[in-house]
C-alpha positions in Angstrom: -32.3 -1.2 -9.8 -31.6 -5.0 -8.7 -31.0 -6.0 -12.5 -29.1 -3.2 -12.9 -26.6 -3.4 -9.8 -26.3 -7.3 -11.2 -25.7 -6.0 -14.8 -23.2 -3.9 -13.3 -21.3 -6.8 -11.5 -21.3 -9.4 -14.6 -19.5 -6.5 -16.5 -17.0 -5.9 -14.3 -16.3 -9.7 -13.8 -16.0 -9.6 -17.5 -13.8 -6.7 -17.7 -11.8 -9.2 -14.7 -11.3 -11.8 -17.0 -10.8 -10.2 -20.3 -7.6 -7.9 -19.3 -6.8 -9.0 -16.0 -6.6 -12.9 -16.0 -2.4 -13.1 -16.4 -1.4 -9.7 -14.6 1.1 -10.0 -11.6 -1.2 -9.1 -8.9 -3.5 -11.9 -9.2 -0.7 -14.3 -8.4 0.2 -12.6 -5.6 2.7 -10.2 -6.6 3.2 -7.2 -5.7 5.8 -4.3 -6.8 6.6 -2.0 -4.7 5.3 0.4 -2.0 2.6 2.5 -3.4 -1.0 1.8 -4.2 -2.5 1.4 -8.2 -5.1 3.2 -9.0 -8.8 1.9 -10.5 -7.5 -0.3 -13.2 -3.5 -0.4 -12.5 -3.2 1.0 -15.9 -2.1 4.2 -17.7 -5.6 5.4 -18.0 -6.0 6.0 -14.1 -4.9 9.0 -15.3 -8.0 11.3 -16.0 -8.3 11.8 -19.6 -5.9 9.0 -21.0 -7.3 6.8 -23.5 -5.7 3.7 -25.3 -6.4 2.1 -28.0 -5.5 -1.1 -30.0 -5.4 -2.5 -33.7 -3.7 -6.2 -34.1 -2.7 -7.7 -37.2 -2.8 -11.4 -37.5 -2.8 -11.8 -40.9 -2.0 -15.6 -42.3 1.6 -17.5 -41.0 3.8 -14.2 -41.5 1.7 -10.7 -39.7 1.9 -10.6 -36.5 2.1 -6.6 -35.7 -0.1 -3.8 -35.0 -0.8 -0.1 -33.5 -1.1 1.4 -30.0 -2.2 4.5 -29.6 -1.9 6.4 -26.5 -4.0 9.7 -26.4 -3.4 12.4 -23.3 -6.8 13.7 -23.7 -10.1 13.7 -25.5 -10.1 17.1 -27.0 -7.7 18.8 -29.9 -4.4 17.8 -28.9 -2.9 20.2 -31.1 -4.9 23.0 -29.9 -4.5 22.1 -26.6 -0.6 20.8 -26.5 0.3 18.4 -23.4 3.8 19.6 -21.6 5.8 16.4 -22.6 9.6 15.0 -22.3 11.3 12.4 -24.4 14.4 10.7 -22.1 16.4 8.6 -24.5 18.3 5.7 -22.7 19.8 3.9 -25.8 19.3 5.3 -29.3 19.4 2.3 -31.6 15.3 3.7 -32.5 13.4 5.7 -34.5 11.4 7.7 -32.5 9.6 10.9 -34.7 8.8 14.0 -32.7 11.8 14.2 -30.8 14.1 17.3 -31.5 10.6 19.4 -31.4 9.2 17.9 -27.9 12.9 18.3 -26.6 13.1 22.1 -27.9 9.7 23.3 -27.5 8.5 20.7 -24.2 5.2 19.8 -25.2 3.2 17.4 -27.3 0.7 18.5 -29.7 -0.5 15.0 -31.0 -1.4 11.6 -29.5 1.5 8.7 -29.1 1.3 6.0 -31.6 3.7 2.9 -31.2 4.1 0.5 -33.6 6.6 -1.6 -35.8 10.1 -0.2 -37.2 9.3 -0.2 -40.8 5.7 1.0 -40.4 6.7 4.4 -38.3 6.2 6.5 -41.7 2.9 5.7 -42.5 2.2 5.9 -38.7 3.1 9.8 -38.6 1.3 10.4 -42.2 -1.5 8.7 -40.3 -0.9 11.5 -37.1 -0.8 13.8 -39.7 -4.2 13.1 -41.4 -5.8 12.5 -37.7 -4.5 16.4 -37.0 -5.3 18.2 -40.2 -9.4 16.1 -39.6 -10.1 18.9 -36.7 -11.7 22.1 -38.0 -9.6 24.2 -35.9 -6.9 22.8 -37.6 -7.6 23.9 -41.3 -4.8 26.5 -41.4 -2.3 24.4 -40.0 1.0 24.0 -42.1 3.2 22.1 -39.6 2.7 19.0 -37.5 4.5 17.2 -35.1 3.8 13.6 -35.2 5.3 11.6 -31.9 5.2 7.4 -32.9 7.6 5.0 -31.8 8.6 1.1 -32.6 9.9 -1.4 -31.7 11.2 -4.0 -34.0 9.3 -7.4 -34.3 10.7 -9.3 -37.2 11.4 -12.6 -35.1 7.5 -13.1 -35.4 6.4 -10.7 -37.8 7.1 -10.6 -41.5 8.1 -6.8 -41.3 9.1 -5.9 -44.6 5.9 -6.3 -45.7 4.7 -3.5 -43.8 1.5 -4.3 -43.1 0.2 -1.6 -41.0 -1.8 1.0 -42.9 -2.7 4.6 -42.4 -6.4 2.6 -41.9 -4.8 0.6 -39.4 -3.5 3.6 -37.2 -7.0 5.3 -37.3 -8.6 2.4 -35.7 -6.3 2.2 -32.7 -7.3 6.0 -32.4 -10.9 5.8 -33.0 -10.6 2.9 -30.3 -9.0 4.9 -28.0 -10.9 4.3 -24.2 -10.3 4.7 -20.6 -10.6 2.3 -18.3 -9.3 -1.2 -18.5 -6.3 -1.7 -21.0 -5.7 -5.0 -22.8 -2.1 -6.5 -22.6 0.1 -8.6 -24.3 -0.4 -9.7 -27.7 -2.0 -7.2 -28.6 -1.4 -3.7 -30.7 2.0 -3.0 -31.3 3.3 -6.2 -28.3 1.5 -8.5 -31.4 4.7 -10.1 -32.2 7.6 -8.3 -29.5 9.6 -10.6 -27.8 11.0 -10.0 -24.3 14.0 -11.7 -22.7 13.6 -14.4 -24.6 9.6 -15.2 -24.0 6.7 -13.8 -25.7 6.8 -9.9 -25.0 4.0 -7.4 -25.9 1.9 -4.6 -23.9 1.8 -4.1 -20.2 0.5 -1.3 -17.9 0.3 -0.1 -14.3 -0.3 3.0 -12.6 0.4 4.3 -8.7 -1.3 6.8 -6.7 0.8 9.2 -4.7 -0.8 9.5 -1.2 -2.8 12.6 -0.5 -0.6 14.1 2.2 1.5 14.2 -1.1 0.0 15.4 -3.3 -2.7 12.6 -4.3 -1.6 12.4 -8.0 -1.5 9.4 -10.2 1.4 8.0 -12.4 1.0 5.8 -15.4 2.7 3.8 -17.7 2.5 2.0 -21.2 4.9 -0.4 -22.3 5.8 -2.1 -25.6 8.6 -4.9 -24.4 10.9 -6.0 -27.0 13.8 -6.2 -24.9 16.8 -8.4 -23.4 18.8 -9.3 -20.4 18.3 -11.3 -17.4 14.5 -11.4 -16.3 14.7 -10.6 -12.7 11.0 -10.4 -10.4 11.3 -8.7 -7.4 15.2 -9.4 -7.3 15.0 -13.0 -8.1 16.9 -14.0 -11.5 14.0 -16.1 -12.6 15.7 -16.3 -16.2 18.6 -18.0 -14.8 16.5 -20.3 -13.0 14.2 -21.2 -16.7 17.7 -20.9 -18.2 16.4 -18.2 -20.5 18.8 -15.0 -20.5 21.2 -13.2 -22.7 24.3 -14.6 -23.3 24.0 -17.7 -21.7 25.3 -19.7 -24.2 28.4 -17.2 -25.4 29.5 -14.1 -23.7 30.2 -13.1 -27.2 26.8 -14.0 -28.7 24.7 -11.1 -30.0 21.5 -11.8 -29.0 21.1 -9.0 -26.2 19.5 -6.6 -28.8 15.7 -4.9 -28.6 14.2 -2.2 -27.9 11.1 -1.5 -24.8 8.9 2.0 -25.7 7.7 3.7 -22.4 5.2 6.0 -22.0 4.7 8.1 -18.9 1.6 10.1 -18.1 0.8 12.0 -15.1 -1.7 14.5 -13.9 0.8 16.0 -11.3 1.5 19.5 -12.9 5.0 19.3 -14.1 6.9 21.2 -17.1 9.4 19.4 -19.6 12.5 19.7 -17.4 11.1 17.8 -14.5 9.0 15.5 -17.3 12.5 14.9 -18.4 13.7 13.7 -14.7 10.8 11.4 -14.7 10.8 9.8 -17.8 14.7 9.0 -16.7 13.7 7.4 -13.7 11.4 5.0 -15.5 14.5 3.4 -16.7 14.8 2.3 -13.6 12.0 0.3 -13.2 13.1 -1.3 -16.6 16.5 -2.2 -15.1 15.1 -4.0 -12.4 13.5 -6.5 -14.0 16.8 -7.3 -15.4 16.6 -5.4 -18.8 20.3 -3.6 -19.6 19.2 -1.8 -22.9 21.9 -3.2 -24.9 23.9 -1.7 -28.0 21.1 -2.5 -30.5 18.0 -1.2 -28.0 15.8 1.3 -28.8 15.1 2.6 -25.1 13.0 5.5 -25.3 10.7 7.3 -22.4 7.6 9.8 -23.4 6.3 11.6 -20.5 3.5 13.8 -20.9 1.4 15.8 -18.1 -2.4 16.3 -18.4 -2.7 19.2 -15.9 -4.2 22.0 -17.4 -2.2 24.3 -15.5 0.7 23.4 -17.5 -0.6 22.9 -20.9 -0.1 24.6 -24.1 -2.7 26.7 -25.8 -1.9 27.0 -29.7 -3.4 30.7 -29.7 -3.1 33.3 -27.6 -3.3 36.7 -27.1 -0.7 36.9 -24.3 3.2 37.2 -24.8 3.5 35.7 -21.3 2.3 32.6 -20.3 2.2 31.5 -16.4 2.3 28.0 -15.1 1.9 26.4 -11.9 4.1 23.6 -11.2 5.2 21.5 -8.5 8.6 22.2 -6.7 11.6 20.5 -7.4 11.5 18.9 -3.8 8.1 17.8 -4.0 8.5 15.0 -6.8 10.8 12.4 -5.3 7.5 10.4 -4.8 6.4 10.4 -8.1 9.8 9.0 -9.2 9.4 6.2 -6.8 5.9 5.5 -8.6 7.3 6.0 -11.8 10.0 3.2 -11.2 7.3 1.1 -9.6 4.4 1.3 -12.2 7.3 1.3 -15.0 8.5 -2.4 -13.2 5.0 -4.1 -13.0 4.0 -3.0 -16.8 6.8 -4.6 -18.4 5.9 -7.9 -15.9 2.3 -7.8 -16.6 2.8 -7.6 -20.6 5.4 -11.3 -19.8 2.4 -12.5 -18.0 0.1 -11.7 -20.3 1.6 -12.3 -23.3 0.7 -16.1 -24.8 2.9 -18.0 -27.2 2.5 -17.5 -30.7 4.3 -19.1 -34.0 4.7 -16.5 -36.8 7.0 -15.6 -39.9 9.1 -18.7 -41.1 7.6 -20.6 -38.3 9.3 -19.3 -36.0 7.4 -20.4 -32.4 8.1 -18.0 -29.0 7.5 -19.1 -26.3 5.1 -17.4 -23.4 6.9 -17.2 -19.7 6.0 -20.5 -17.7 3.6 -19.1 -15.3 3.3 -22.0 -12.6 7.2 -22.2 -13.3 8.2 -18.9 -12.2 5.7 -19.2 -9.2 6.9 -22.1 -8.1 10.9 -20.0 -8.1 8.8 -17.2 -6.2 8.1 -19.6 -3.6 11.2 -21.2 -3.6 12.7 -17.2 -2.6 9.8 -17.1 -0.3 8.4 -14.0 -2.5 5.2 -16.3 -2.7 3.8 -18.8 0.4 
């Protein structure tokens, strides 16, 4: 039992030091009023599994494939209620018009580079059709979104293949979630510094209903990095438009995915999701003209999913009241806020297509502006 309890310990100090080394929290900073769950991650939420495939391919791939899935099981026999908030539409998001008409989600998320969303879906669509239950099926709804990394990556070449997409899936876990330059944050660039993936999660507290909020971000995004109201990109004179109030370099695109066991419906998905946007504006983002700014927001509850058969007309839920979610829009700002920071302070600098080099955020720099605000002794 000794050798186990110690076997126990040394994997959890690995775990430590494998995804947590560069997140927020272990400098010191802390976002917000609520508490994060377990792993501060997306998959606090029971049943949420992520998974990663990265492409580093020679001076010129740097991309990859995140999958997000909302539970083990069939998705598409067992649909997820699910809302898709659009903030600005310069994207190419697939699933939307059928989550938005129908509210729910019948496969898993998969975010990846602009040019590779086709092969992404066919990729959904192959994963969907693989179930058994699923042999008569004649219509699918793949949800996959982008971001466009072509400062790093060598897009055109598309490198990310139906094979590729699988992989993320099949690797697909709960628990801790690897950040930064990983997945589809391989080669995303955020306000100037090395962007890529970033989770958190918050707990509501039980008098309030106890439920968890997470959220997955790919940050490829501009504007004027702000933490915890300081403009740290002024301060590292690194921020949009500095240069040229008429210089177009404000464009990008940040990917948000919302999950939640709190049993919610699409219109009040919808209401969460928007909040999110929140959390990205205060870390200085202003999803600009050419920004793909797109929120999923799925629930797990069972008592608001979807079966695919039935042999009811009606179908009942039980959801939370209007008045009883304020909460989780205060988590979902929060958890929204401290992903995109712990994918900066992740993410490491890499050099990729044309040699192009971007640079990581200056850790002990921005601390040592934290300290200068008194956000850090």
């Amino acid at each position: 039992m000794k050798g186990y309890i110690l076997l126990l310990t040394a994997m959890a100090g690995f775990y430590h030091s494998l995804y947590s080394q560069h997140r927020i929290r272990d400098y010191g900073i802390e976002i917000g009023i609520l508490t994060p769950g377990q792993y501060n991650a997306i998959t606090d939420v029971a049943g949420v599994q992520v998974g990663h495939q990265t492409l580093l391919q020679g001076d010129s791939i740097r991309t990859g494939v995140t999958a997000i899935l909302p539970h083990p099981g069939n998705i598409f026999q067992e649909k997820v209620a699910a809302a898709i908030f659009l903030g600005n539409g310069f994207g190419k998001l697939t699933g939307y018009p059928q989550v938005r008409e129908l509210g729910n989600m019948e496969t898993p998320v998969i975010l990846t580079n602009t040019l590779n969303v086709p092969v992404a879906a066919d990729a959904l669509i192959d994963y969907t059709l693989s179930f058994k239950e699923n042999k008569e099926v004649r219509s699918v709804n793949p949800v996959v979104g982008e971001t466009n990394d072509g400062t790093l990556n060598h897009i055109q070449q598309r490198a990310v293949t139906k094979a590729d997409v699988r992989k993320a899936m099949e690797r697909a876990t709960s628990g801790p979630v690897q950040e930064g330059n990983v997945g589809a944050g391989t080669g995303t660039v955020c306000f100037g510094f090395k962007g890529g993936i970033g989770t958190s999660s918050r707990v509501v507290p039980a008098s309030l209903g106890g439920y968890t909020v997470g959220v997955l971000v790919q940050t490829n995004f501009g504007g004027v990095l702000q933490i915890k109201g300081v403009p740290v990109g002024v301060a590292l004179d690194q921020y949009s438009f500095k240069n040229d109030l008429k210089e177009k370099k404000e464009d990008g695109s940040c990917m948000i995915v919302v999950a939640t066991d709190a049993p919610l419906t699409s219109r009040n998905l919808e209401r969460l999701a928007s909040r999110a946007l929140l959390g990205l504006g205060r870390t200085g983002g202003i999803a600009a003209n050419g920004s793909g700014d797109f929120v999923i927001a799925f629930s797990t509850a069972r008592e608001v999913r979807v079966p695919y058969h039935s042999e009811q007309a009606l179908i009942t839920y039980q959801e939370l009241r209007n008045d009883a979610i304020s909460i989780l829009f205060e988590a979902v700002i929060e958890a929204t806020e401290e992903a995109i920071l712990n994918a900066l302070f992740a993410a490491e600098t890499m050099t990729g297509y044309r040699g192009v080099t971007i640079e990581a955020l200056p850790r002990e720099k921005t601390l040592e502006i934290l300290k200068q605000y008194n956000i850090l002794k």
